[in-house]
C-alpha positions in Angstrom: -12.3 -47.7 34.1 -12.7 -47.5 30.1 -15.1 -44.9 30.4 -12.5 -42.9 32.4 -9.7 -43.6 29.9 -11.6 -42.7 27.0 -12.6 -39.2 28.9 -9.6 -38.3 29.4 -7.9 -38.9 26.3 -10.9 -37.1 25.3 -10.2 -34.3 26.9 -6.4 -34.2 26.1 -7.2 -34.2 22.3 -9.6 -31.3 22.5 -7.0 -29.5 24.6 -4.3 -30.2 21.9 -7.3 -29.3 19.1 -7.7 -25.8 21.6 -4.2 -25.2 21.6 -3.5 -25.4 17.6 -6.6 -24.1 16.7 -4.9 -20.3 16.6 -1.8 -21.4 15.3 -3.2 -23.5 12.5 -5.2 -20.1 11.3 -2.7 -17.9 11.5 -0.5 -20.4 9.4 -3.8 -20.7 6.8 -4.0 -16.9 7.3 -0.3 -16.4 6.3 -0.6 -18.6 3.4 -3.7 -16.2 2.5 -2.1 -13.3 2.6 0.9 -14.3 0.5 -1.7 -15.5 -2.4 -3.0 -12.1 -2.3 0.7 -10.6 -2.2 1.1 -12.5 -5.1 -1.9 -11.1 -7.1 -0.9 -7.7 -6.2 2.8 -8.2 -7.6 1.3 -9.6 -10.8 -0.8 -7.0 -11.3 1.9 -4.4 -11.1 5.5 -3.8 -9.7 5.5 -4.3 -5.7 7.6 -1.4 -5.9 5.0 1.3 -6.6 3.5 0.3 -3.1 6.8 0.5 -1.5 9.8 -1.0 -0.6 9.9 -4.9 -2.1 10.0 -8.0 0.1 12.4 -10.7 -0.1 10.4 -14.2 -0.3 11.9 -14.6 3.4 11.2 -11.5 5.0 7.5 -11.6 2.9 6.9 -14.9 4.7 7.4 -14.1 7.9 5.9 -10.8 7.6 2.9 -12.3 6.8 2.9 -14.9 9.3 3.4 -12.3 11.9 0.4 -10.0 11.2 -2.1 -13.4 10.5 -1.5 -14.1 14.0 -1.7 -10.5 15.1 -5.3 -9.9 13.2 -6.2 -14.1 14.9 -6.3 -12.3 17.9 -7.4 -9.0 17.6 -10.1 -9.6 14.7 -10.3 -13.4 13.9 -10.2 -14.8 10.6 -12.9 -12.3 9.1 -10.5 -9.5 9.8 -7.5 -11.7 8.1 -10.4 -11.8 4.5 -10.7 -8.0 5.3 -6.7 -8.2 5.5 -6.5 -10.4 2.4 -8.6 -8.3 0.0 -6.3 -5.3 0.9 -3.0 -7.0 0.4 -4.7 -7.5 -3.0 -5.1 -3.6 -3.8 -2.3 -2.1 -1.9 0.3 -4.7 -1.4 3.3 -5.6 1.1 2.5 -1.9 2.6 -0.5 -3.0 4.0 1.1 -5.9 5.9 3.6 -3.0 7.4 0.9 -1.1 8.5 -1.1 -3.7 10.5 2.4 -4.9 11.3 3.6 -1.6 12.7 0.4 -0.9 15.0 -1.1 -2.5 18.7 -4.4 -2.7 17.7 -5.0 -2.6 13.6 -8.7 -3.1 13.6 -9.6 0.7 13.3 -7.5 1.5 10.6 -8.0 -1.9 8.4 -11.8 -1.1 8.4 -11.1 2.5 7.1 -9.2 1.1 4.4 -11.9 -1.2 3.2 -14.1 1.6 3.2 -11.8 3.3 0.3 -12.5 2.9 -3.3 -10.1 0.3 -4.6 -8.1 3.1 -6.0 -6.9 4.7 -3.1 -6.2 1.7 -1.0 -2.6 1.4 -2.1 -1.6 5.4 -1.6 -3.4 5.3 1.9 -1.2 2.1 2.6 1.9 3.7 1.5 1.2 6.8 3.7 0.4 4.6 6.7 3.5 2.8 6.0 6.0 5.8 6.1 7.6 5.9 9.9 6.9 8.7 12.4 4.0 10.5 10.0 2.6 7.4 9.1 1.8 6.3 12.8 0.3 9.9 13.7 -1.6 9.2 11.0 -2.9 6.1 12.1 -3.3 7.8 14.8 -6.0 10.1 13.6 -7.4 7.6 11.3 -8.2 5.4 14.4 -10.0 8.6 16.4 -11.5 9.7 13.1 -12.0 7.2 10.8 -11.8 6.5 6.9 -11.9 10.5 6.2 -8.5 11.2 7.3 -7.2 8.5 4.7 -9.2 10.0 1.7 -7.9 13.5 2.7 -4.6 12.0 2.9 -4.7 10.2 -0.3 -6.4 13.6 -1.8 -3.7 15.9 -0.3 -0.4 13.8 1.0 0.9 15.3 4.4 -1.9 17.8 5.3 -4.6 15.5 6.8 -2.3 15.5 9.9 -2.4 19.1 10.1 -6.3 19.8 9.5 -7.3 16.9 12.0 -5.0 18.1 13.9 -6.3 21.8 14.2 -9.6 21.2 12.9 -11.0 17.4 13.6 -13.3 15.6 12.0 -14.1 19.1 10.3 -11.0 19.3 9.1 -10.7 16.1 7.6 -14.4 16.5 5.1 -13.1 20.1 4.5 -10.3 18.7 3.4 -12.0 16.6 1.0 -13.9 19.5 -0.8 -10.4 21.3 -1.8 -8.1 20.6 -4.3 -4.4 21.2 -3.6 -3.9 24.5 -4.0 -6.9 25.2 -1.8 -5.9 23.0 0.6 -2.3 24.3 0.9 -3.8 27.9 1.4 -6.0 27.0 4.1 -3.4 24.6 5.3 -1.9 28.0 6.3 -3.8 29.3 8.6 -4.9 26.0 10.4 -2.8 26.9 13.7 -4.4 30.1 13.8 -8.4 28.8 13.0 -7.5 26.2 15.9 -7.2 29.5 18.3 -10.6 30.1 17.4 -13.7 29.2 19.8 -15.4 26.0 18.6 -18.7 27.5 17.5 -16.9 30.1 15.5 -14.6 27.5 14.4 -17.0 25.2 12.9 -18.8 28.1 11.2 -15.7 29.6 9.5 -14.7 25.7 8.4 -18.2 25.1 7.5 -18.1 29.1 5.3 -14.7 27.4 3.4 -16.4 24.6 2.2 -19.6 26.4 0.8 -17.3 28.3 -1.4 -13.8 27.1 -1.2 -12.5 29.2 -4.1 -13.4 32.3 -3.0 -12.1 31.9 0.3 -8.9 30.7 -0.3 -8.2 33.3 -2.9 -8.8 35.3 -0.2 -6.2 34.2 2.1 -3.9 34.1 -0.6 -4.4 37.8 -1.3 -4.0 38.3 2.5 -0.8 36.2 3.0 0.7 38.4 0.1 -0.2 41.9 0.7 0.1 41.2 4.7 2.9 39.1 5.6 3.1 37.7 8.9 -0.2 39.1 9.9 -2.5 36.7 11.2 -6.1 36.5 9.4 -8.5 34.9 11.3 -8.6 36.5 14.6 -11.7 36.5 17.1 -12.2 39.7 15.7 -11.7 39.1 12.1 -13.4 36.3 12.0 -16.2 37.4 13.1 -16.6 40.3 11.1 -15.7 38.0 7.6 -18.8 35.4 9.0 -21.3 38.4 9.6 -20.5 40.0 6.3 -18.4 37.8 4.2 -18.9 39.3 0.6 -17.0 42.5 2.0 -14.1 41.1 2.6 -14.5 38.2 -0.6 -15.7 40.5 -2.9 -18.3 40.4 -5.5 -18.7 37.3 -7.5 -19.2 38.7 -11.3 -21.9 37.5 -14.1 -18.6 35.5 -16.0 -17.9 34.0 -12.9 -14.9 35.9 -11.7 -14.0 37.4 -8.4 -13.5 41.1 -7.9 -10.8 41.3 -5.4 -12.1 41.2 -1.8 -11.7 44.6 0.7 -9.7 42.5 3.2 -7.0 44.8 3.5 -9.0 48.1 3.7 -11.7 46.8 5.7 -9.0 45.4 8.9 -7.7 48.7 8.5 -11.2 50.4 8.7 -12.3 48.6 11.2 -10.7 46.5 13.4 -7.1 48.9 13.6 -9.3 51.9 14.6 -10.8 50.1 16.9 -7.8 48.9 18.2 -6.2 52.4 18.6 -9.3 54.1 19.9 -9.1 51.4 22.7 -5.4 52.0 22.8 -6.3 55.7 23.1 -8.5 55.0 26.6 -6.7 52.5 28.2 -3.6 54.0 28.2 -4.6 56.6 29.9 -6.7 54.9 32.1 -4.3 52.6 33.2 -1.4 55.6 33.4 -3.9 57.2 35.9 -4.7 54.1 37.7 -0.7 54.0 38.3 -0.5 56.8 39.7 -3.1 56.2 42.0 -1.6 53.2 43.0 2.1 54.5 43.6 0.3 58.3 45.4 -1.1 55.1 47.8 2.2 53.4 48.2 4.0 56.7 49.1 1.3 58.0 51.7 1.5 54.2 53.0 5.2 54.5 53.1 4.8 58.2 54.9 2.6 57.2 57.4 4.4 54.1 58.4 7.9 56.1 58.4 5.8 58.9 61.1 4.1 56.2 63.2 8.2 54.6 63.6 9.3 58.3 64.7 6.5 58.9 67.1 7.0 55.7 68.6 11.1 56.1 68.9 10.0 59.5 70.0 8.2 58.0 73.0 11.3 55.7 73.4 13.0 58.3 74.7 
């Protein structure tokens, strides 16, 4: 009989031990993050990583995401949690806060240099663009942050249109670059995949000269579109033609974009244009000569037949 009370009181207690176990490490876990809250804020104003916290709404911030990362990550993934609070503050919290499943985008974090951590937070932080770009950080990892960080509010639009290309493109330009190609992203998206890749791959080889390029083009053609099946592959096959010539002092001689579309591609346009025209003019008027000799003989066979009526 002892040996049965003793096993069951046994059991209760471990079912009590079960139940708190979770609550008592997201409580520890809270009280982790807050320390590391507190580093940041001594280290420099919370308000350079966004919007302060009261002492109350910090608290229970923090207690809410400890017991979100307990179950999605267990307590490693509150450490991983902890040494980012430390670098990019209260906007951190927000961000795992704000999201279902936070894993994916706290591990690209850590994977940013210590300096970027709090700029990435902040972006992740901001409402509607920062949960698309969670969004693409959790398809394609710590890349879209750095392109963010490098380039705030256009690693969206190159994931977007361009993937996991886009984002390490994205990497290689500075802003001006970036905005330029940034550009003409809807229209590379158009492109077939193979093409695509190559023409993204072409940018990054020599970013410069491409993107003074398309700047040239956007000002001397406006509301022309650029990269075209067409186009495009004429500018992979022979790219210095439409770049132009790289000189000894390191200059670029202005490309022949301009002269070579209308060269090229607009004659070949209108010499199509010249055939099919009248091809398809003649094809019409095959069609309606059948229509009308349809119509004929249909209106005849209705009079022969009334004709027999009678």
């Amino acid at each position: 009989m002892k040996s049965q009370n003793f096993l069951a009181r046994s059991l209760a207690l471990g079912c009590i031990v079960l139940f708190l176990s979770p609550t008592v490490a997201s409580a520890s876990g809270a009280s982790m993050l807050l320390k590391q809250l507190g580093k940041y804020a001594g280290k420099q104003s919370v308000k350079e990583g966004g919007e302060a916290l009261s002492k109350e709404a910090g608290e229970a911030l923090a207690q809410r995401v400890a017991q979100k990362l307990t179950r999605t990550g267990g307590e490693a993934s509150i450490e991983t949690a902890g040494r980012l609070v430390a670098r990019g503050g209260p906007d951190v919290l927000r961000t795992v806060d704000s999201l279902p499943d936070p894993m994916p985008v706290l591990r690209a974090l850590d994977e940013l240099a210590e300096d970027q951590v709090a700029t990435a937070a902040s972006r992740l932080a901001s409402g509607s663009a920062g949960k698309e770009l969670a969004q693409w950080t959790t398809k394609h990892g710590a890349s879209v942050l750095r392109a963010e960080v490098r380039h705030p509010g256009l690693a969206s639009k190159f994931v977007r249109n361009l993937g996991d290309e886009g984002a390490e493109l994205a990497s290689k330009l500075g802003t001006d670059q970036a905005v330029a190609v940034a550009k003409h992203a809807d229209d590379m998206a158009k492109l077939p995949q193979p093409m695509r890749s190559k023409l993204v791959a072409a940018i990054g080889r020599q970013p410069e000269r491409y993107t003074a390029a398309m700047g040239r083009f956007v000002r001397d053609n406006p509301g022309k579109v650029l990269f075209t099946v067409a186009t495009t592959g004429v500018i992979l096959s022979n790219p210095d033609a439409f770049l132009g010539t790289l000189g000894a002092d390191g200059t670029v001689a202005p490309g022949l974009i301009d002269r070579t579309l209308d060269k090229t591609v607009t004659p070949v346009i209108n010499r199509v244009m010249w055939v099919l025209l009248p091809a398809l003019a003649i094809a019409a008027l095959i069609l309606l000569f059948r229509f009308w000799s349809l119509t004929t003989w249909i209106a005849g066979r209705k009079s022969e037949k009334s004709a027999d009526d009678h």
